[in-house]
Wavefront OBJ file of the C-alpha trace (Angstrom):
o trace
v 3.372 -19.165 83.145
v 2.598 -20.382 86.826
v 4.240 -22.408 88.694
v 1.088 -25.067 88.313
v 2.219 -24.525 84.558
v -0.747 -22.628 83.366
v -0.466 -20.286 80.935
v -2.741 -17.159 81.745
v -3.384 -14.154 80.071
v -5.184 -11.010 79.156
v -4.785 -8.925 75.956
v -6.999 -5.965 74.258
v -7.319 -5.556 70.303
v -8.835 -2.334 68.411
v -10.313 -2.953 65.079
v -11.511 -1.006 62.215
v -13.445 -2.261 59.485
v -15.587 -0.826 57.355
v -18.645 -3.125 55.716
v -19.437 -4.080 52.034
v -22.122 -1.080 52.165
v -19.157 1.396 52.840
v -20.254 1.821 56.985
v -17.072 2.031 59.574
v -17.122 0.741 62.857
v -14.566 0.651 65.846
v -14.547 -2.171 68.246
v -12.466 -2.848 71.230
v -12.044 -6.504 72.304
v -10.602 -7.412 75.732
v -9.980 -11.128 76.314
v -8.424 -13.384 78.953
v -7.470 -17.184 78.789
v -6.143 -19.779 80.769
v -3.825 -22.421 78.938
v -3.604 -25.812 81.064
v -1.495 -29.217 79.717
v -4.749 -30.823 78.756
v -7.595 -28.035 78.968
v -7.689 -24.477 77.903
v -10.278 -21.258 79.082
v -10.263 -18.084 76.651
v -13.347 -15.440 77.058
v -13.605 -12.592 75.321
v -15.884 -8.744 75.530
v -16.655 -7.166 72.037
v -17.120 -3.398 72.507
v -18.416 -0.809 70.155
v -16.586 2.942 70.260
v -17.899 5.963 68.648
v -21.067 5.449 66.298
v -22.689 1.403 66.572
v -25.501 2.408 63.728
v -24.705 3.891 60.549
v -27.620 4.968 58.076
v -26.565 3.621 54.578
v -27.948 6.494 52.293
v -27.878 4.546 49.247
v -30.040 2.217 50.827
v -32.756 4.372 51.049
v -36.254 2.470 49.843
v -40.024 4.039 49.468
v -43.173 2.492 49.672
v -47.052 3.380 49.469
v -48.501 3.203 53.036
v -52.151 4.933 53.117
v -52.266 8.250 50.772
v -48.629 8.441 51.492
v -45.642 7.868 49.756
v -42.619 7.129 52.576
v -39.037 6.560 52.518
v -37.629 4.239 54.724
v -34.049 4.315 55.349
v -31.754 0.664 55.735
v -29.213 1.301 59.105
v -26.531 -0.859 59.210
v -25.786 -1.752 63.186
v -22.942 -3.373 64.780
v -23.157 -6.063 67.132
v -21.784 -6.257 70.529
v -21.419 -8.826 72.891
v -19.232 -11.796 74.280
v -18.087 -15.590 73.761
v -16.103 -18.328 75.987
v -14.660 -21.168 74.625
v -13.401 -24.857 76.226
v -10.279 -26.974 75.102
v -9.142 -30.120 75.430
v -6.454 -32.105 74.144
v -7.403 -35.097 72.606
v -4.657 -37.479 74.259
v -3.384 -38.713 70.963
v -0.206 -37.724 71.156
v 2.133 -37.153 74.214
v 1.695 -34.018 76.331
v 5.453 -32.931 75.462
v 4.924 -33.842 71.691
v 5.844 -31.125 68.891
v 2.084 -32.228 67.297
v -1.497 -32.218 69.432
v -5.312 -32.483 68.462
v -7.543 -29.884 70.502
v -11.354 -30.180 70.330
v -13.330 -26.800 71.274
v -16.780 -26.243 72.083
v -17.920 -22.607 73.026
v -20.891 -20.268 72.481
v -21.254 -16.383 71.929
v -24.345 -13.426 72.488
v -23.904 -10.787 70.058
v -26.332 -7.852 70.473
v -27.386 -5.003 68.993
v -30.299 -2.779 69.534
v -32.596 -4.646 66.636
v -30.785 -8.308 66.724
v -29.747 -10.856 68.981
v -27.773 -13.411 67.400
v -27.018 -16.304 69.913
v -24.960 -19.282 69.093
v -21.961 -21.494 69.316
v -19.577 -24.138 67.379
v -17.647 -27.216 67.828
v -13.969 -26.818 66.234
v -11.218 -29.662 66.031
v -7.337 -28.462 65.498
v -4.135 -30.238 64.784
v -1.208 -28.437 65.325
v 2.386 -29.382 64.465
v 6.068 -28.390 64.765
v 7.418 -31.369 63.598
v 8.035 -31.265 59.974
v 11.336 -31.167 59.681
v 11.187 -29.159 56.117
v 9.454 -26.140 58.204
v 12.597 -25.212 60.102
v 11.019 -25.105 63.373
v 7.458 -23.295 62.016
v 4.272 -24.752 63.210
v 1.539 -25.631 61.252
v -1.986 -25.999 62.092
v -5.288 -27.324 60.162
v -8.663 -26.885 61.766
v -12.223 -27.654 60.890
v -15.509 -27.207 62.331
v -19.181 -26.506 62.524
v -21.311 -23.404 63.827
v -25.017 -22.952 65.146
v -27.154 -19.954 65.704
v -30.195 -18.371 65.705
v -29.981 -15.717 62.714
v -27.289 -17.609 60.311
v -28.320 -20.932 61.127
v -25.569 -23.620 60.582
v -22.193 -23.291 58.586
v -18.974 -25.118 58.721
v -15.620 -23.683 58.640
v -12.084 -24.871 58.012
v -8.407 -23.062 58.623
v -4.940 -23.348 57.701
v -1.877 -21.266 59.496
v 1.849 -21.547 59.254
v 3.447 -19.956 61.855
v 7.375 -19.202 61.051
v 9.702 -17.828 64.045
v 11.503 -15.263 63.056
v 14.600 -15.945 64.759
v 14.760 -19.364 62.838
v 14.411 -23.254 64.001
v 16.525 -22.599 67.102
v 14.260 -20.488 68.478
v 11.125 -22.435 67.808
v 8.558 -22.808 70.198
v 9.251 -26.435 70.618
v 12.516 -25.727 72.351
v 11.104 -26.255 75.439
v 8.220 -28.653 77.813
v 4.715 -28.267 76.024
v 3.875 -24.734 78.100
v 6.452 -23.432 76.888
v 5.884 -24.197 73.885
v 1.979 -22.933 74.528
v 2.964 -19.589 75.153
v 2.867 -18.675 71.498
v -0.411 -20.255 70.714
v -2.523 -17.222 69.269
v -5.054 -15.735 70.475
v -8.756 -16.945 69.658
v -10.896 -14.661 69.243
v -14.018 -13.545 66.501
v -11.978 -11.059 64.175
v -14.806 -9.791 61.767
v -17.343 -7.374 63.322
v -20.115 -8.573 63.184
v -22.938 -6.081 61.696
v -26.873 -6.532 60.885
v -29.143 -4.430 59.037
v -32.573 -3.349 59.687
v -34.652 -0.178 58.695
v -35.105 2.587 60.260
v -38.024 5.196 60.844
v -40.272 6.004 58.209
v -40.887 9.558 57.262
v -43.636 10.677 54.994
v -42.119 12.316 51.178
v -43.063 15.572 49.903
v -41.898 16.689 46.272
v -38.367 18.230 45.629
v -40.633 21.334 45.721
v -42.107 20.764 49.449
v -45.343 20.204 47.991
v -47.416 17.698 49.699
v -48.259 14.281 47.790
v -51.346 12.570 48.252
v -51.390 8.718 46.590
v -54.928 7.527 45.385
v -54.814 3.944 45.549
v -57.843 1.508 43.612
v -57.918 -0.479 46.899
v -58.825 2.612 48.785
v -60.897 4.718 46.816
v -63.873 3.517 44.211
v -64.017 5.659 41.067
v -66.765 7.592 42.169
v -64.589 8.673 45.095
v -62.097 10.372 42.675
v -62.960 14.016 42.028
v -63.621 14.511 45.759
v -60.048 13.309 46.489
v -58.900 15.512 43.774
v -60.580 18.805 45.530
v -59.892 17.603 48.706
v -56.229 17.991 47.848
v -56.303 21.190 46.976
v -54.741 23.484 44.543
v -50.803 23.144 44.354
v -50.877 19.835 45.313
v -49.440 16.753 43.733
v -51.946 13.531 43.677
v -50.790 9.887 42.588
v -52.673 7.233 41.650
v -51.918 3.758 42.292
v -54.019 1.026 40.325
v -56.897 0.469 37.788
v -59.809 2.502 37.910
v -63.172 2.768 36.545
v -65.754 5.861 36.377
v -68.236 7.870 34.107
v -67.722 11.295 35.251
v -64.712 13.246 34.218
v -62.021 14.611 36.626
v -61.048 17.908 37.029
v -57.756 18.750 38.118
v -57.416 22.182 40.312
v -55.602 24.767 39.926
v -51.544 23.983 39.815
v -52.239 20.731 41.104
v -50.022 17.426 39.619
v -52.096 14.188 38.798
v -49.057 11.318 38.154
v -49.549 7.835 37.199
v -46.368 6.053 36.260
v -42.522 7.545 35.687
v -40.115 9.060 37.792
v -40.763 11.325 41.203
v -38.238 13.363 43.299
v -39.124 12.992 46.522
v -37.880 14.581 49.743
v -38.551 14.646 53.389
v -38.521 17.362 56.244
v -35.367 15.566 57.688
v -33.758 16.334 53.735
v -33.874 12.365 52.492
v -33.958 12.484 49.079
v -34.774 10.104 46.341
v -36.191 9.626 42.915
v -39.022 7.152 43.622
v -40.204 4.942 40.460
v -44.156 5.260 40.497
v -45.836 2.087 39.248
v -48.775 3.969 37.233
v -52.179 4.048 37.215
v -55.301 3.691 34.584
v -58.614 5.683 34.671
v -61.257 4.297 32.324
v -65.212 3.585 31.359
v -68.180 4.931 29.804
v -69.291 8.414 29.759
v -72.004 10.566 27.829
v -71.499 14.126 26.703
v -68.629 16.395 25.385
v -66.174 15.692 28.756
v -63.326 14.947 29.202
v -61.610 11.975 31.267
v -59.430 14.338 32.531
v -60.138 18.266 32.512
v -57.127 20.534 32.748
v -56.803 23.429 35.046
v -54.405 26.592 34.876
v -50.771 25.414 36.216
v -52.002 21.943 35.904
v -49.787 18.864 34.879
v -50.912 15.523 34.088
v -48.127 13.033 33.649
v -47.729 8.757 33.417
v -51.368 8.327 33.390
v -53.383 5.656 31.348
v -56.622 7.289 30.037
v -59.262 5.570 28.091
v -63.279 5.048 27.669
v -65.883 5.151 25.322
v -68.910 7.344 24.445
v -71.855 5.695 23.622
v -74.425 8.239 24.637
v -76.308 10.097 21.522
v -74.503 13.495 20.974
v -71.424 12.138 22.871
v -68.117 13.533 21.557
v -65.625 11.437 24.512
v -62.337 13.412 24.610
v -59.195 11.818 26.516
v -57.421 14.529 27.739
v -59.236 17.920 27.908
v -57.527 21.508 28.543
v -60.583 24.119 27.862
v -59.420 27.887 28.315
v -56.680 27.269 30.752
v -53.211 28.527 30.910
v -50.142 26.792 31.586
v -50.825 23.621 31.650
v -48.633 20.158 30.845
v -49.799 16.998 29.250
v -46.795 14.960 29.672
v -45.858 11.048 29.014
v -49.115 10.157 28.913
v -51.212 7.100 27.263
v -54.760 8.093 25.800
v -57.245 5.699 23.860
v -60.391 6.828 23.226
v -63.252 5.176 21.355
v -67.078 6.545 20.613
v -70.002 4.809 18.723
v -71.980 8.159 18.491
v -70.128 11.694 18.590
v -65.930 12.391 17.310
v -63.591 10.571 19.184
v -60.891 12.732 20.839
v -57.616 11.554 22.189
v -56.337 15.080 23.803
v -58.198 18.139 22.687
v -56.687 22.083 23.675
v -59.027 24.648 23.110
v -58.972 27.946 23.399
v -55.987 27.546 26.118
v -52.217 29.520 26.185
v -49.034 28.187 26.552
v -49.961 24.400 26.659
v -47.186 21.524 26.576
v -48.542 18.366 25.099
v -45.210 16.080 25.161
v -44.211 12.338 24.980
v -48.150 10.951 24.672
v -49.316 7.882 22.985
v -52.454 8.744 21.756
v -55.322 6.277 19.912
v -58.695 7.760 18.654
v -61.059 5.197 17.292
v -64.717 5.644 15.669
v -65.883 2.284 13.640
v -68.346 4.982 11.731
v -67.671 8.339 12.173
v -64.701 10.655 12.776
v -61.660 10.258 15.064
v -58.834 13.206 16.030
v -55.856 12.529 17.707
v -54.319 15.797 18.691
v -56.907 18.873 18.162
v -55.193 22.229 18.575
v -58.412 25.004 18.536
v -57.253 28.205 19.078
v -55.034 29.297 21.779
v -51.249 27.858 21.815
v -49.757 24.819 22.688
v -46.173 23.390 22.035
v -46.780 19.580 20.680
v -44.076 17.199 20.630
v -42.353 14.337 20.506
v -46.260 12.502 20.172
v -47.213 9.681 18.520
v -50.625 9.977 17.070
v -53.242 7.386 15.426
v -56.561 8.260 14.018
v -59.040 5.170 13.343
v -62.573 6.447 11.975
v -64.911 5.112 10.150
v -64.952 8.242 7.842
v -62.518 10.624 8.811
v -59.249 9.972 10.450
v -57.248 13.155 11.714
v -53.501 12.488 13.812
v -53.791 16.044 14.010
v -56.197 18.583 14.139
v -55.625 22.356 13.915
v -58.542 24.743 13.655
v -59.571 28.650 15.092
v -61.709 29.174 17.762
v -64.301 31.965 16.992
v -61.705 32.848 14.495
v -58.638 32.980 16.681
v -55.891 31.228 14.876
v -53.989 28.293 16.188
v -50.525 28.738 17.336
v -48.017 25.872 17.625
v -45.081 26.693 19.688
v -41.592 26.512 18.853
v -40.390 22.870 19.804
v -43.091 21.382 18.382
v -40.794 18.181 16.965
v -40.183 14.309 17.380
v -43.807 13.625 16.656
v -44.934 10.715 14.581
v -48.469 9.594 12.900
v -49.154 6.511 13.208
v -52.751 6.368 11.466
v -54.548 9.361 10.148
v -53.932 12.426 8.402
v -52.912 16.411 9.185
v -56.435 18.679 8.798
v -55.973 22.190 9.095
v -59.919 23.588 9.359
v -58.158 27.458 9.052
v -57.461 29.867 6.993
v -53.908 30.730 9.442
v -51.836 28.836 11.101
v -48.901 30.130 13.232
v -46.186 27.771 13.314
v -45.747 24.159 12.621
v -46.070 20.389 13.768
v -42.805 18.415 12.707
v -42.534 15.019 12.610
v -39.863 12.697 12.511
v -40.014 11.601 9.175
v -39.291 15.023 7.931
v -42.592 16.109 6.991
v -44.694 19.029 9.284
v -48.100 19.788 10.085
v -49.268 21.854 8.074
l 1 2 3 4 5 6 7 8 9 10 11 12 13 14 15 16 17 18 19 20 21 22 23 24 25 26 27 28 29 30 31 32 33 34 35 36 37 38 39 40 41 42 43 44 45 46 47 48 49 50 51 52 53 54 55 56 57 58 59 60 61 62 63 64 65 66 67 68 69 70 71 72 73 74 75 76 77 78 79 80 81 82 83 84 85 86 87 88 89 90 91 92 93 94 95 96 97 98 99 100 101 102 103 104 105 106 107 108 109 110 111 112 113 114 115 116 117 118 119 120 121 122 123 124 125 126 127 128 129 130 131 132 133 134 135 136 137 138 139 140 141 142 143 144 145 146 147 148 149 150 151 152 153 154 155 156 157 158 159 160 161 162 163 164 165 166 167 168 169 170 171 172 173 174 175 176 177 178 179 180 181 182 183 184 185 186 187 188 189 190 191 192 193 194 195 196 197 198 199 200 201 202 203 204 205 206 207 208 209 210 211 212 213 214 215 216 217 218 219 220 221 222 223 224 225 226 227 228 229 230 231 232 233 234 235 236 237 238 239 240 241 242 243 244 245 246 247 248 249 250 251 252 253 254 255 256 257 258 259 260 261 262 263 264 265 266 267 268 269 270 271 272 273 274 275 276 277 278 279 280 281 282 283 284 285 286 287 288 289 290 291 292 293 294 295 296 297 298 299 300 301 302 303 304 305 306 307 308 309 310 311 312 313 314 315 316 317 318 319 320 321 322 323 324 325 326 327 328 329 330 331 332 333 334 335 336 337 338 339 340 341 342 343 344 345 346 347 348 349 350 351 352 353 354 355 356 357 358 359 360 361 362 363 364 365 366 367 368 369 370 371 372 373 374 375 376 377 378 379 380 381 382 383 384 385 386 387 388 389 390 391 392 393 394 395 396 397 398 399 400 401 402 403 404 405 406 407 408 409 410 411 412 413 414 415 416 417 418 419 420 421 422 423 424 425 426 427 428 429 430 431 432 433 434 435 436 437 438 439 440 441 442 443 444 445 446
């Protein structure tokens, strides 16, 4: 205290806190104030040590931007700054009274490299050591209201009891009123203050490394499709994004991955990783001859997609899902409804094909005159399961279909279970069949 019976000071502070999204920070305040009978001066420096931007990995988001699917990660960042603040006593009691009112006005710019957050508040504080049941502790009450430019305006209120320890006879009202200032506490922001913004993009690849293109109905027209499809190349892992509409079938390439809706791990080069919820995708219309929507390759997989259309053409014999003398190939998860007013109907057909999954579909075949087939197994192998089949036709309606091709038997795979049949009845068009299609009610195929 100076002889002119100001109070001044200087102090420093460390903190540690870590955020609701599990970030730490370190700050380091140093203040100074200057306590006066009737006015007071405080100012204080926020500074950030070691790291000021944390990435939050759980935060990690994707998105569709172009024929890309990114991952954007959320980076929490810690301000930095400073604020000064202005007393005065509100002359409603004596200067040398045990009880004053203070009114404040100050302002603060916090900073960090995305965020500016500039503001300031008006506070009013009573503060009082004479209640006679507090032995000498002082109690304060204090209210006020806060502007800035990011949280826009909130009020605030406070309540401390300050106890001596050495008891009422130490108090700091034993002496004039700076004195008795000496023990006011420092003012100062305690929470660091933090924002959040994303960071950097980076383009995903599969778990695998493979590169993923994303076919989106706002980008490409359906005519557009099997070009895209070639142009990605075999190995290569497509999405589509949307509703679309064409009459010529699409043939996937060799080991590529065509995915509508469901579940995608995704990685990138920097080793972000996250399973990304696709929204899905449907591929539909017209089409003449015995095609399929979608034409299987060896290594292929075609998961989460939609599939539908309708033959109309004479001869026309539509098939959903086709997979003609390939090897290897996965039709997974996928929904298939087929209709034809000339030729058979075909949901998902696998002919003459070797080791084929067919798993998890939802598969309609419909024919208001003629036949319709759910599941046709000719020749070849192919584990079916956990399908659910309907047949609607006019004359004949087959769930599922097993027959030879050229006199090669069918083979249905071990774990060939969980199916159903909705509509429709088993056909086996062979005199062998290895292996059987179970269903969940307990009865098999053949």
């Amino acid at each position: 205290m100076l002889d002119s019976e100001w109070n001044l000071g200087v102090y420093s502070m460390l903190d540690v806190a870590e955020s609701a999204n599990g970030a730490q920070f370190t700050r380091l305040t140093l203040g100074a104030e200057a306590l006066g009978e009737d006015f007071d001066i405080r100012a204080n420096a926020y500074l950030g040590l070691g790291a000021a931007a944390v990435e939050l990995p759980h935060l990690l988001t994707a998105s569709i931007s172009g024929s890309h699917i990114v991952l954007t990660p959320t980076i929490e960042e810690m301000l930095q700054g400073f604020d000064a603040e202005l007393g005065w006593r509100v002359p409603v009691f004596d200067s040398d009274s045990g009880s004053q009112i203070r009114a404040y006005a100050g302002g603060y710019h916090l900073a960090s490299p995305s965020q500016a957050r500039n503001g300031g508040h008006l506070r009013l504080e009573l503060t009082t050591t004479e209640i006679a049941s507090l032995g000498g502790a002082q109690l304060g009450l204090g209210g006020g209201l806060g502007q800035d430019n990011v949280m826009g305006t909130s009020a605030f209120a406070s309540v401390s009891l300050r106890v001596p320890l050495g008891g009422a006879g130490q108090s700091a009202g034993g002496g004039n009123s700076q004195y008795q200032r000496m023990t006011t506490p420092f003012s100062r922001a305690e929470d660091i203050a933090v924002t959040q913004v994303s960071g950097p993009s980076e383009i995903a690849q599969t778990a695998s490394g493979q590169a993923v293109t994303v076919l989106s109905d706002t980008a490409f027209g359906g005519g557009d499709l099997q070009n895209q499809l070639i142009a990605a190349g075999t190995n290569s892992t497509v999405v589509f994004v949307g509703d679309f509409t064409t009459s010529a079938p699409l043939q996937l390439q060799q080991g590529q991955t065509v995915q509508g809706a469901g579940a995608m791990e995704v990685r990138t080069a920097s080793g972000k990783r996250l399973s990304v919820s696709l929204p899905g995708a449907s591929v539909t219309g017209n089409f003449a001859g015995n095609l399929g929507r979608f034409e299987m390759a060896d290594d292929s997989t075609l998961k989460g997609m939609t599939v539908g259309g309708t033959g109309t053409a004479f001869g026309s014999n539509p098939i959903g899902i086709y997979a003609n003398n390939v090897s290897n190939a996965a039709i997974i998860d996928n929904i298939v409804s087929m209709t034809s007013t000339e030729g058979t109907a075909f949901g998902i057909r696998v002919q003459g094909s070797t080791n084929v999954l067919v798993d998890g579909n939802v598969v309609t075949a419909t024919h208001p005159t003629a036949n319709a087939v759910g599941i046709q197994l000719v020749g070849g192998s192919a584990r079916i399961s956990n399908n659910v089949a309907t047949a609607n036709g006019g004359s004949n309606s087959y769930a599922y279909f097993l027959v030879d091709d050229a006199g090669i038997a069918p083979m249905v795979l071990a774990g060939s279970t969980g199916n159903a049949n909705l509509g429709g009845t088993c056909i086996v068009n062979t005199g062998t069949v290895h292996g059987v299609i179970e269903m969940v009610d307990g009865t098999s195929c053949p």
